[in-house]
Each structure stands twice: as structure tokens, then as C-alpha cells.
Phi, psi and omega in degrees: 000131180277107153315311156274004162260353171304137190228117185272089177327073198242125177267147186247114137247053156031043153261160183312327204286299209262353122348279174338296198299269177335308179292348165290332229253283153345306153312324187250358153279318214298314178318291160248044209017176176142210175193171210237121164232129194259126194255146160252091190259124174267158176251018188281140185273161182263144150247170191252169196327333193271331182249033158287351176290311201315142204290131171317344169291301152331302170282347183265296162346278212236046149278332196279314143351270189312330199267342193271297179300044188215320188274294192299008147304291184320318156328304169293279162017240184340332165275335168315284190298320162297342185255349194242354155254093172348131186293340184268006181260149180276119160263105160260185173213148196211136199222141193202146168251126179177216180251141178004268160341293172278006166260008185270285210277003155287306181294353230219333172261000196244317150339299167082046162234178224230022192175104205247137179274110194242133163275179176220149161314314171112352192303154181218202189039220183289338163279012179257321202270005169255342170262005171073175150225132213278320164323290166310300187288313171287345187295299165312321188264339187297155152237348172269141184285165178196104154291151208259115170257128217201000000 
């Protein structure tokens, strides 16, 4: 595997765990080269077929809604590649709606990267098993390795 043509995958929801995860990610370019693209899953719900009915007032909220949370993703995104990746390493961003798990593994096949840096929460018990794990479903699913930060 060419270590400098490696392009590293990190999804971000700007908790400290996936920080972490960036700063790994980071580390191990600085190490073996290669360049970092940093993932985003917005959490905006789509609507459906049903709620094209809704008063032109409505839809218009919340388009203005989705584009004001679509820009302050993007924000955050970006200040993350700025302030935790050195300016002489290559970054993109990249921002997909959905649901977590599966656009990390859309992104991770569509991409064309060779490695992916994940943080993980730690959660266990009754709070892993009503919040899932976002972590746990690409690890099970992936065919690209992903290393865990914790």
C-alpha cells in the first residue's frame, strides 16, 4: 500500500471523541503521508412526498431552517480543518445528509479512501443499546479498515 497516496477518511460530529480521532488522523500523515478528508453527516430530516403538502410558509421555514443548519455545519467543518490540521497537509470536506453510519460508509466507497480514522464515544449499557453504535455499524460493515479513538 503507498502510504502517500493514502487518503484518510474522518467523520466528524464535533464531539471531543471525534477530534481525537482527527488528531490521529493527523499524526499518522504527518508520519506516513497521504491527505485527510474530513466527513460531516447533517442530521436534517428529508421530507417526504407527504409533507410537499404543507403551506408555502412552512416550506419555506424550513428550507431557510435547513440552509441556516447546512451553513453552520459547514462552519464548524471548516474550523475543525483549521485549527487541528496543519495548513501544509491536504484537507477536503465533505458534508452528506443522512443517516450517520450509512453515508460514513457511502462516503468511504464512493471516495476512494483507503483508511478510515473513527472516534468513538465509549458508550456501553442502556445507553449504547437506545443510541446505537455509529461506530460499531461501520466497523461490522466496512470492507476498508478503521482504526478506533477513544
Amino acid at each position: 500500500m503507498d502510504f502517500h497516496k493514502l487518503d484518510l477518511l474522518v467523520p466528524v460530529d464535533f464531539s471531543e471523541g471525534s477530534k481525537r480521532a482527527v488528531r490521529a488522523a493527523v499524526g499518522f500523515v504527518r508520519a506516513a503521508g497521504g491527505t485527510i478528508t474530513l466527513l460531516h453527516v447533517g442530521g436534517m430530516p428529508h421530507l417526504a412526498a407527504s409533507d410537499l403538502s404543507m403551506s408555502t410558509a412552512a416550506l419555506q421555514a424550513y428550507m431557510t431552517y435547513a440552509d441556516e443548519l447546512r451553513d453552520k455545519q459547514r462552519h464548524a467543518l471548516d474550523k475543525i480543518a483549521r485549527e487541528e490540521i496543519p495548513a501544509e497537509m491536504e484537507v477536503h470536506t465533505v458534508l452528506r445528509d443522512g443517516r450517520p453510519s450509512d453515508e460514513i460508509l457511502a462516503q468511504a466507497e464512493e471516495g476512494g479512501h483507503g483508511l478510515i480514522f473513527m472516534g468513538t464515544h465509549g458508550r456501553t449499557g442502556l445507553q449504547r443499546l437506545w443510541m446505537g453504535s455509529v461506530t460499531e455499524n461501520v466497523l461490522r460493515k466496512c470492507a476498508l479498515p478503521v482504526m478506533t479513538i477513544r
